[in-house]
Backbone as a chain_set.jsonl record, in Angstrom:
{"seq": "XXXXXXXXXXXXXXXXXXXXXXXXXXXXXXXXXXXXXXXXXXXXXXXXXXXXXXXXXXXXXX", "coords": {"N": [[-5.384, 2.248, -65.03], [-3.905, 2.487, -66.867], [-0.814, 4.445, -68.471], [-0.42, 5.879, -66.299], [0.326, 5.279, -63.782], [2.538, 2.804, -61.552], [2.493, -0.475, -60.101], [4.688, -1.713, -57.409], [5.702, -2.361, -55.065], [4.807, -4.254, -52.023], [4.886, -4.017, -48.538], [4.369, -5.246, -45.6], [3.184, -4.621, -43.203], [3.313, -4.682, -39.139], [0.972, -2.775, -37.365], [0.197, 0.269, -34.95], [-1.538, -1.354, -31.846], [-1.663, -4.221, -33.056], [-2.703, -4.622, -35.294], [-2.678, -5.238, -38.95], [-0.962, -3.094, -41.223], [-0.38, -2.081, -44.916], [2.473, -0.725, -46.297], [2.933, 0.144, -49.961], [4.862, 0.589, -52.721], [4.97, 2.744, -55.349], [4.892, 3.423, -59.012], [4.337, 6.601, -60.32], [2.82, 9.284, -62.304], [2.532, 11.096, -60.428], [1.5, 12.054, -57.112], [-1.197, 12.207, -56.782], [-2.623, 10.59, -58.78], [-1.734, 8.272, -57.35], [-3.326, 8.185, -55.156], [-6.488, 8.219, -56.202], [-6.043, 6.105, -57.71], [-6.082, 3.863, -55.527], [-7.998, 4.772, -54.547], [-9.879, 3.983, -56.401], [-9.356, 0.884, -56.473], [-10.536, 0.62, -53.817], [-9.079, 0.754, -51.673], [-7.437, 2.217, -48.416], [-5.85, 5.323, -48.855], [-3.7, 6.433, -46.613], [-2.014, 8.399, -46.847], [-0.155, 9.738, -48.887], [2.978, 9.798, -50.58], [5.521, 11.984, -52.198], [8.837, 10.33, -53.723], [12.02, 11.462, -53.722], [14.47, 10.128, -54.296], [16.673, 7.555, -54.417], [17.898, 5.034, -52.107], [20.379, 2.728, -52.243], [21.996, 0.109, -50.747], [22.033, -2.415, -50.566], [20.94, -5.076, -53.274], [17.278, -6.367, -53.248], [16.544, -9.094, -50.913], [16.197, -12.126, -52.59]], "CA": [[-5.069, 3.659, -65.162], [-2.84, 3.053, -67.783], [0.436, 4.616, -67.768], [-0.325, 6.97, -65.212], [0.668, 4.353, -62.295], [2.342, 1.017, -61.99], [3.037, -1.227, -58.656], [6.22, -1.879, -57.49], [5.901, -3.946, -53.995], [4.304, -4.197, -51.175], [5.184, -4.099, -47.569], [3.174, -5.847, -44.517], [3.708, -4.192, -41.629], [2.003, -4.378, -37.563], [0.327, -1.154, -36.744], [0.231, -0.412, -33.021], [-2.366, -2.333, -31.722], [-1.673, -5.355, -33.312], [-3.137, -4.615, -36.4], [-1.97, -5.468, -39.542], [-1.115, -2.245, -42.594], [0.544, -2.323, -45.768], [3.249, 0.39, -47.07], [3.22, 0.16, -51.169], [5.668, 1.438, -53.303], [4.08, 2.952, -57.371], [5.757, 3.901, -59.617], [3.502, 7.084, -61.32], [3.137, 10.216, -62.741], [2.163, 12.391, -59.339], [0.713, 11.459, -55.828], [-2.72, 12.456, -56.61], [-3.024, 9.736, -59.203], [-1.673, 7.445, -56.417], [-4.479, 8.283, -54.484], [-6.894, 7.728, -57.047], [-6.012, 4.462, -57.79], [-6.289, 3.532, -54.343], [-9.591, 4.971, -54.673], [-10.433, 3.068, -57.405], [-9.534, -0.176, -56.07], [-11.059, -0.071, -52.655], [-8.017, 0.421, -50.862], [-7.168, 3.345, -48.293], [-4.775, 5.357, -48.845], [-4.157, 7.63, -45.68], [-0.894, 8.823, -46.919], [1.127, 9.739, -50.251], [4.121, 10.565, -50.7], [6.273, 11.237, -53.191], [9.921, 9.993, -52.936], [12.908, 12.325, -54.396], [15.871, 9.465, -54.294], [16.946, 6.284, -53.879], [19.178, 4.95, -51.277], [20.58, 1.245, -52.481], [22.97, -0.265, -50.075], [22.354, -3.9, -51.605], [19.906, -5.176, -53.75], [16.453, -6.898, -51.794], [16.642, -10.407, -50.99], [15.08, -13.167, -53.272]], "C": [[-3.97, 3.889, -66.174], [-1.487, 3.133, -68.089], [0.933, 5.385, -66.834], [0.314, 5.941, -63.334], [0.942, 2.719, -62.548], [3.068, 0.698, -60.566], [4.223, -1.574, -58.631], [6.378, -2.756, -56.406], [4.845, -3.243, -53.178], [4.79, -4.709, -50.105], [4.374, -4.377, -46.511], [3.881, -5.429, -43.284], [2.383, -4.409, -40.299], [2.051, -2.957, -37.061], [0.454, -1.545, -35.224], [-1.059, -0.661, -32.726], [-2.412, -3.591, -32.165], [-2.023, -5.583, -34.537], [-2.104, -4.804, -37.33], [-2.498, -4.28, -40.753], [0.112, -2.822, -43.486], [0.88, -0.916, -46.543], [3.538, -0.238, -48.647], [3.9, 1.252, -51.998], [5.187, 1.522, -54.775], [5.148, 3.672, -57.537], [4.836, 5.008, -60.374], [3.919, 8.901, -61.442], [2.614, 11.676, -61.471], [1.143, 11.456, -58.259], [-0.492, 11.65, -55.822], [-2.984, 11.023, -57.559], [-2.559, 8.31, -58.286], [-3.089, 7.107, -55.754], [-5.878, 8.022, -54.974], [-7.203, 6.245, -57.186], [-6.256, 3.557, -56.856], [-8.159, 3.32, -54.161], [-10.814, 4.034, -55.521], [-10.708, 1.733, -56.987], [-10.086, -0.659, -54.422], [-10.22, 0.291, -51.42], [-7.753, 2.302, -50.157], [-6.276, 3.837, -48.433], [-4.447, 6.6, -47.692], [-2.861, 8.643, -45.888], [-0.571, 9.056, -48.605], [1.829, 10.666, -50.283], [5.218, 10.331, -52.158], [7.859, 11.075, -52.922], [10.625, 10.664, -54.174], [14.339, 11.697, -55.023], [16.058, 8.303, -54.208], [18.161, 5.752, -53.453], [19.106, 3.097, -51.917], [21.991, 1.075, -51.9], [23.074, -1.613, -50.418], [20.779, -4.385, -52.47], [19.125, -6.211, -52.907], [16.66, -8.129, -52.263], [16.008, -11.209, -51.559], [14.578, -14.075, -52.732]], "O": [[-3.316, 4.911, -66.379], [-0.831, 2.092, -68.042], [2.098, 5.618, -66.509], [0.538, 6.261, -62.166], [0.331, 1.835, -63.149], [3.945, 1.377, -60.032], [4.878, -1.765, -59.656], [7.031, -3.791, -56.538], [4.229, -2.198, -53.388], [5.24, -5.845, -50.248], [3.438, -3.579, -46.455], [4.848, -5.844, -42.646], [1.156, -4.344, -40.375], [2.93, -2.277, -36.53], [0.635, -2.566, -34.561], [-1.854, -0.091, -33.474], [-3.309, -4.253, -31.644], [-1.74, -6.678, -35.024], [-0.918, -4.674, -37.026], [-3.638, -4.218, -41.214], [1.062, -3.549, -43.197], [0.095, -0.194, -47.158], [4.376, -1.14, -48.668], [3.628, 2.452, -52.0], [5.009, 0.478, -55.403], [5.961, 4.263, -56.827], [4.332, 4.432, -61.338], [4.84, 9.546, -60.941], [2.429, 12.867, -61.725], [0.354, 10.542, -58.501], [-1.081, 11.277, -54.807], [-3.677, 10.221, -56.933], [-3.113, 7.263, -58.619], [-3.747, 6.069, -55.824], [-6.597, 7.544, -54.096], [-8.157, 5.519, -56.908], [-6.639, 2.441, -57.206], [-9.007, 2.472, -53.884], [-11.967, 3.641, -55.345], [-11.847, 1.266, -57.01], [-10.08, -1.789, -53.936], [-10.656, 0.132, -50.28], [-7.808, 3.321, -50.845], [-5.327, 3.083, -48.219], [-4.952, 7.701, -47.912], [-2.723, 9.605, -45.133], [-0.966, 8.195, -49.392], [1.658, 11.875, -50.128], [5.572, 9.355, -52.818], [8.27, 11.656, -51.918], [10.183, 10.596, -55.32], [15.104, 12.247, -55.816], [15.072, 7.87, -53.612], [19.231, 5.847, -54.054], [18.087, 2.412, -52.0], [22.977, 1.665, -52.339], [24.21, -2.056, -50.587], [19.68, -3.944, -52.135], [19.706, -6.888, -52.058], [16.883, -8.452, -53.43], [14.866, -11.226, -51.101], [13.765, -14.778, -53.333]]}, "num_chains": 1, "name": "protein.A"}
């Protein structure tokens, strides 16, 4: 997609039930092309959001 969206991490979390989801963080130009891309690759996306700030209390662990 370009430069309309670029990955930034991914988070593995347990849903309730036991299941396993993953919260990903993009970096792009609006939450619809989030969604999109999602679309594109297969992947659901049941959520987007976009984020206004960033809180950094230390940088993430290597």
């Amino acid at each position: 997609m370009g430069d309309d969206i670029r990955w930034i991490r991914s988070y593995v979390v347990e849903e309730e039930g036991g299941t396993l989801g993953t919260i990903c963080i993009y970096q792009g130009t609006s939450a619809e092309k989030v969604v999109e891309h999602a679309s594109r690759a297969g992947l659901p996306a049941d959520e987007a959001l976009q984020g206004v700030d960033t809180v950094l209390v230390r940088a993430d662990p290597t």
